[in-house]
C-alpha positions in Angstrom: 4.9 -3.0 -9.1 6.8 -6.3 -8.0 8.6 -6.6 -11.0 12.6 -6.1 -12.2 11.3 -4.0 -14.9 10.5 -1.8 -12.8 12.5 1.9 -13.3 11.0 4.2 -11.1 13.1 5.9 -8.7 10.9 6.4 -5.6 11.2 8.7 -2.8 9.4 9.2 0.7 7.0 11.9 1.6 7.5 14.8 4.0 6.6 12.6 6.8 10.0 10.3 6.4 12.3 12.6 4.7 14.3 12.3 7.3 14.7 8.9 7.1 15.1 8.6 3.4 16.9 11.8 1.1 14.2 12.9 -0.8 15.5 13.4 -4.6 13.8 16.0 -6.7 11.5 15.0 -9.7 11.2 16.6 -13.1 7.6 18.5 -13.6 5.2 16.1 -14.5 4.4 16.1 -18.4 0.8 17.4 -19.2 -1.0 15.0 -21.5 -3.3 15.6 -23.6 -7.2 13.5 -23.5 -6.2 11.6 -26.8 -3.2 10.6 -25.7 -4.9 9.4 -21.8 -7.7 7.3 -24.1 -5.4 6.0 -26.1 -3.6 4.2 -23.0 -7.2 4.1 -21.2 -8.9 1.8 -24.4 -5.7 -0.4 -24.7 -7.7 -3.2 -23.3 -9.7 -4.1 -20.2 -9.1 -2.0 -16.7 -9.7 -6.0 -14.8 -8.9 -9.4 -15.2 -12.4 -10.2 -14.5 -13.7 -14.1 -12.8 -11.2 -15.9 -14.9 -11.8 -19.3 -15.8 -10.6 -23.0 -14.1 -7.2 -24.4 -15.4 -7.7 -26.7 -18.5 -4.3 -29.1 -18.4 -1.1 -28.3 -17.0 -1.1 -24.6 -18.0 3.0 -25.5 -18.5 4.5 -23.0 -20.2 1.6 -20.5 -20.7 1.8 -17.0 -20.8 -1.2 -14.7 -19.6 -4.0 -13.7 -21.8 -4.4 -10.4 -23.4 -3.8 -8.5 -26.0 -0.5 -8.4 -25.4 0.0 -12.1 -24.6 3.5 -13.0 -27.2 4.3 -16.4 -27.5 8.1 -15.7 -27.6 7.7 -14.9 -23.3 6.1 -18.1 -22.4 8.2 -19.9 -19.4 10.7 -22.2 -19.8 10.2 -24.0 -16.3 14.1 -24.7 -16.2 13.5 -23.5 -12.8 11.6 -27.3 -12.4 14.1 -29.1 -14.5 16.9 -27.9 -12.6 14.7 -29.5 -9.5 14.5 -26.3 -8.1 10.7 -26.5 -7.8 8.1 -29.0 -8.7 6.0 -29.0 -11.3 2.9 -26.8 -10.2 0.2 -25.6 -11.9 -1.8 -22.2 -11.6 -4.5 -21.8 -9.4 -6.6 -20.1 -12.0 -6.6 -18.9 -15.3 -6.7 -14.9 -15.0 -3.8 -12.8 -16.0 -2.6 -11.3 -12.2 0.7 -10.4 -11.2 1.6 -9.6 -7.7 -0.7 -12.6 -6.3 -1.5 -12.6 -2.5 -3.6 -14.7 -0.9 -4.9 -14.4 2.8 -7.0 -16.0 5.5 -9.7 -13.8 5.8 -11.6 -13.7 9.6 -14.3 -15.4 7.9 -12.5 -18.3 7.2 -12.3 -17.9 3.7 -9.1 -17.3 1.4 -9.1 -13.9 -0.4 -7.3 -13.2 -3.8 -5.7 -10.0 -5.1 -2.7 -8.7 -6.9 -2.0 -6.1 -10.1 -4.9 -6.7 -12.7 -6.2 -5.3 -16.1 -4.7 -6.1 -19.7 -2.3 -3.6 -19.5 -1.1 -3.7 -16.2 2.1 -0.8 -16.5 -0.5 1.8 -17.7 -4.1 1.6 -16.2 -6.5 -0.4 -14.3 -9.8 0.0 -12.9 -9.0 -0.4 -9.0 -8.6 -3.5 -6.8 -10.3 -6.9 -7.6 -11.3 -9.6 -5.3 -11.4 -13.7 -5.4 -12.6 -15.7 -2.6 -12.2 -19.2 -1.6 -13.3 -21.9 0.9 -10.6 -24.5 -0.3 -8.0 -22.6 -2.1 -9.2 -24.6 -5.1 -12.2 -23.1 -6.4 -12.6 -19.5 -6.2 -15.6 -17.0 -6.9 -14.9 -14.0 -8.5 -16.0 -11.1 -6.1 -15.4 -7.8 -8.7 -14.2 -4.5 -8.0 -14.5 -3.8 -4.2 -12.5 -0.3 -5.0 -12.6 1.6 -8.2 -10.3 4.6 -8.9 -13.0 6.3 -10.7 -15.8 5.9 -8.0 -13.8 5.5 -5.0 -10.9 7.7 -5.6 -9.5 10.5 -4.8 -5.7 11.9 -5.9 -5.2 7.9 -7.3 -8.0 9.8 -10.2 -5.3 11.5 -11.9 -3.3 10.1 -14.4 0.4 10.4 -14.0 3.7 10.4 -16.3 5.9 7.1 -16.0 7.9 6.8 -18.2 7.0 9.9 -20.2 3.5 8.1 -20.9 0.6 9.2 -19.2 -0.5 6.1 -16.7 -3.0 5.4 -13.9 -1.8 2.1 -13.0 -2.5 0.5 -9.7 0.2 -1.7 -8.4 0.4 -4.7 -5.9 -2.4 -4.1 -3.8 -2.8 -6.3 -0.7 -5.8 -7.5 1.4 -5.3 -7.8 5.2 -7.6 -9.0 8.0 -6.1 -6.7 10.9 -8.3 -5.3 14.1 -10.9 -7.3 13.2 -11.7 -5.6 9.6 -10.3 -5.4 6.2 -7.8 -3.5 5.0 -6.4 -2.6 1.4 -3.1 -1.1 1.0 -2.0 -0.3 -2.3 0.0 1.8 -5.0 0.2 4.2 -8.2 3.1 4.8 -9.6 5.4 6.8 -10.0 3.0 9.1 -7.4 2.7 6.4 -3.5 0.4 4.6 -1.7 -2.5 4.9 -0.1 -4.4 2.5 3.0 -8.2 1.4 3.1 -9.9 0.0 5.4 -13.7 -1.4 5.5 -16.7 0.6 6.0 -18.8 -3.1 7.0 -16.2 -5.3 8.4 -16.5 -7.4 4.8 -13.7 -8.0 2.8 -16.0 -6.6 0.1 -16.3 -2.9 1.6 -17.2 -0.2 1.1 -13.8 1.4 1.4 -12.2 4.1 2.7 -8.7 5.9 3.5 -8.1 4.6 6.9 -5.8 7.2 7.0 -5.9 10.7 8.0 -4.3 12.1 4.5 -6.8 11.5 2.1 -6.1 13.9 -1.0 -2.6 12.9 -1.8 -0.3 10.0 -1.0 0.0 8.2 2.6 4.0 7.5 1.3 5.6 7.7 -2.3 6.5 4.8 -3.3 5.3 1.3 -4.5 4.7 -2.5 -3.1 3.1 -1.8 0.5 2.4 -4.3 2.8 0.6 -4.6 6.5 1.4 -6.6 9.6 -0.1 -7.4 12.8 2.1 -8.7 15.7 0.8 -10.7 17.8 0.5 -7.9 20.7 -1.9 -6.3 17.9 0.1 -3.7 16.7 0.9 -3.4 13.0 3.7 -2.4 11.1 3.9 -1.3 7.8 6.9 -1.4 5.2 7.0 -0.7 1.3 9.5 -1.1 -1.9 12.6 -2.7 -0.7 11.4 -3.0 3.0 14.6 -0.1 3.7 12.2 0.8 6.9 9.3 -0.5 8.8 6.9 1.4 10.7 4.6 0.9 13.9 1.1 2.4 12.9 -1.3 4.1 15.5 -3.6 2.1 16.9 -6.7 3.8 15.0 -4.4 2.8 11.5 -4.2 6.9 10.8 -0.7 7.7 10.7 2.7 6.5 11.6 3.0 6.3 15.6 7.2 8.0 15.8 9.9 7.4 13.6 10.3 4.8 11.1 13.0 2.7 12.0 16.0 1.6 9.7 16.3 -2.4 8.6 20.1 -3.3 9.3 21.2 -6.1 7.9 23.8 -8.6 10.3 25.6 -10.1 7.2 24.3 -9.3 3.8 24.7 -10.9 1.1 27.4 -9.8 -1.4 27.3 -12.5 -4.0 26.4 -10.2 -7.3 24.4 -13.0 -9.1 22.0 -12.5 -5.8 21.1 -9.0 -7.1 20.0 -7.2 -10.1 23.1 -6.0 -11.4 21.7 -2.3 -12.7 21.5 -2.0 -8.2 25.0 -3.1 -7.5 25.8 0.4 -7.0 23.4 0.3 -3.7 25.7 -2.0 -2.3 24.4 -4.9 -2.0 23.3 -4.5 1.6 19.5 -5.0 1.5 17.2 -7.5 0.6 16.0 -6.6 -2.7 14.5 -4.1 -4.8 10.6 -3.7 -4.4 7.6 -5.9 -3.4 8.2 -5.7 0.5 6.9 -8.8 2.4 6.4 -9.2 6.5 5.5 -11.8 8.6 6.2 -13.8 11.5 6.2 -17.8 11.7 7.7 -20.1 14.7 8.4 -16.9 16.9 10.8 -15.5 14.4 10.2 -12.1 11.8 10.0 -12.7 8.4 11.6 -9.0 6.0 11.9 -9.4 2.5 12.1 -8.5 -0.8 11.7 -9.1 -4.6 15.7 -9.3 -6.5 17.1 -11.2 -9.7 18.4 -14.1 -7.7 20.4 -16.3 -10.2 18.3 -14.7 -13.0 14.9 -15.6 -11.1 12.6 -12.7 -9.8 12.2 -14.3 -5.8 11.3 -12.8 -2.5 14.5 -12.6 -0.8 13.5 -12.8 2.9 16.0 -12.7 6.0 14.8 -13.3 9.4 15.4 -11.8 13.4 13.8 -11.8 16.8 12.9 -8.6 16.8 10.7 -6.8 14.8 13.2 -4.1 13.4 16.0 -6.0 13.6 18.8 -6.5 13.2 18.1 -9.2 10.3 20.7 -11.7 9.5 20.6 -14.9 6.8 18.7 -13.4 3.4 17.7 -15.9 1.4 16.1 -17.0 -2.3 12.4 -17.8 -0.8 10.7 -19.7 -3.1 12.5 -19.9 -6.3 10.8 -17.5 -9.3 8.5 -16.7 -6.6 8.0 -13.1 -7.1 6.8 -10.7 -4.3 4.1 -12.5 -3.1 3.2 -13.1 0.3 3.3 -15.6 2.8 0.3 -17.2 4.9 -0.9 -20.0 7.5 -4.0 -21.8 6.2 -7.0 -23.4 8.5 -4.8 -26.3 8.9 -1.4 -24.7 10.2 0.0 -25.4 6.8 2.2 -22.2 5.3 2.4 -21.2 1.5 3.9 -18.4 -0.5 1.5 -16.5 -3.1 3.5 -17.0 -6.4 2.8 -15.5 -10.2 5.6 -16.2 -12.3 6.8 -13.6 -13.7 10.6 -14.8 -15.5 11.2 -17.6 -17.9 12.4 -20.1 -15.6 9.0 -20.1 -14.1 6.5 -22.8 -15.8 3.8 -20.3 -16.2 3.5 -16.3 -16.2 1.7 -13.6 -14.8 -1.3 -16.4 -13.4 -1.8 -16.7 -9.4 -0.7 -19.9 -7.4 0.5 -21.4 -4.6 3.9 -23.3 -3.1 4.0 -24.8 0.0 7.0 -23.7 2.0 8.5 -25.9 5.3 10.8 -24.0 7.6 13.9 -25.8 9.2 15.2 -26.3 12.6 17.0 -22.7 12.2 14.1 -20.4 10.7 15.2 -21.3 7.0 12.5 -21.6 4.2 12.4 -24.3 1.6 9.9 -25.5 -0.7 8.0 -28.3 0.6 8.4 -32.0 -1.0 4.7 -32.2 -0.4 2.7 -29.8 -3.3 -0.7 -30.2 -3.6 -0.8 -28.4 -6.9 2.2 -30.6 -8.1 1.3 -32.1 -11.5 3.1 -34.5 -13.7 5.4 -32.0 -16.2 4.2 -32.8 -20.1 7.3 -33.6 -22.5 8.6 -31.0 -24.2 9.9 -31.1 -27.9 12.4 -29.3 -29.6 
């Protein structure tokens, strides 16, 4: 999942061990079906339609039944003028908001969903919007119980038995819908549309069906403008060009080298100093391109702020150059054009400088004469910050 908490150390499957060293895992604990129920009844498996915001939603914290007042935001992250005062999009707990532009022309809605997102959810839920105001509630298009196959089993993270689904993302790529997403501590797996509808029926779109496509977590899909797509994962170490039928890698994945990385420690989460400080983060791998340039990133503590740290090239695998903070606090979302050439970058909140937590919305992002990202002055979800008292 795109979050610091995050622990798990993952490693690649068979297919790019010899990209990555695999490391070798302790058996998996055996759990008994009092102790699965007992993480399976701790609340809901989905978020569910969610209701419109009421207010600002400053400060708020997601609902649940684990919702504590003591991790509301602080929103120092506006006061320092680091962002404007925004305001969620809707009020459903989701972390890992992304948002697309569907071939429809409608804006789809996904991310990590349930009550107890670390442990268990239900599968991958769907909003859809005309505006990117008001959004419908579309329910489960994939369930792990119907639709599933080795994401049925639960898993030990953490020495707790878990069947938690992580970060999926919805992509409009070949002219149909596709769904990658993860389950740690096990990998990932890719879907794709049995209709053409962002709604499914789903599938694997990929010719390994009973077990992982990749270990790992935070996958993501991209599709150049020549059509072919690329996929990358985690910290975005290595990207690679899928086949054109979406079934497998086509070759080697290739390495992401960085031109000048970014050495200031307050940049990074200091339990990964040790890596070195030569990539761009830790998990929640983004891609895209914008003005003719490649966009590579990933989630980090950037100044104590969980942000997409993105770094930028002219050529697909590199070599980037130039990382960056994103959008400040803003997570490992994604990035997209809207119907009016405007570009934005999904956000959830998920540290106390954000003004909210764990809700979806959206900052507007402006790009310079040299590729850089900032957040736009120009926020149509800007609101007027309340006074806060001591």
């Amino acid at each position: 999942m795109k979050t610091i908490l995050s622990l798990i150390i993952i490693t690649v499957a068979s297919r790019v061990a010899a990209q990555t060293p695999a490391t070798t895992a302790a058996a998996p604990k055996t759990f008994t079906a009092d102790q699965i129920a007992a993480i399976a009844n701790h609340g809901s498996g989905i978020s569910g339609p969610g209701k419109p915001v009421v207010g600002t939603g400053w400060g708020d914290w997601r609902d649940g039944p684990d919702s504590p007042p003591t991790k509301r935001a602080t929103a120092s992250v506006v006061t320092s003028g680091l962002l404007p005062a925004i305001q969620p999009i809707l009020n459903v707990h989701i972390r890992d908001a992304v948002v697309i532009l569907g071939g429809d022309g409608n804006y789809y809605l996904t991310g990590s969903t349930g009550d107890d997102i670390w442990a268990h959810g239900d599968g991958v839920e769907l909003w859809k919007s005309k505006d990117l105001k008001k959004w419908d509630y579309m329910g489960l298009v994939w369930s792990i119980e119907k639709d599933g196959t080795w994401e049925k089993n639960w898993a030990d993270l953490h020495g707790k038995p878990a069947r938690a689904l992580w970060a999926p993302e919805l992509h409009y790529i070949k002219n149909n819908y596709y769904i990658c997403l993860s389950m740690p501590p096990t990998g990932i797996s890719i879907l794709k549309s049995t209709t053409g509808k962002p709604e499914g029926p789903y599938v694997k779109a990929t010719t390994v069906t009973d077990k992982p496509f990749v270990n790992g977590i935070d996958p993501t899909l991209f599709q150049d403008d020549d059509g072919k797509v690329y996929f990358t994962w985690a910290s975005a170490t290595h990207i690679g060009l899928m086949k054109d039928d979406m079934s497998d890698f086509d070759g080697p994945l290739h390495d992401v080298k960085l031109e000048n990385p970014d050495h200031d420690p307050t940049h990074h989460v200091a339990r990964c100093e040790g890596r070195g400080m030569n990539d761009l983060g830790t998990e929640g791998a983004v891609l895209f391109k914008a003005n003719g340039k490649y966009y590579l990133g990933a989630a980090d503590d950037y100044q104590g702020r969980y942000s997409s740290c993105v770094a930028m090239a002219d050529n697909i695998f590199g070599p980037y150059r130039n990382r960056q903070e994103s959008v400040p606090c803003g997570g490992g979302g994604d990035f997209f054009k809207d119907k009016q050439g405007n570009w934005w970058g999904a956000y959830f909140g998920n540290d106390a400088q954000s003004p909210w937590r764990e809700k979806p919305g959206l900052v507007r992002i402006d790009f310079d004469k040299d590729g850089k990202i900032s957040v736009s002055k120009n926020q149509p979800f800007a609101i007027t910050p309340p006074v806060v008292t001591k």
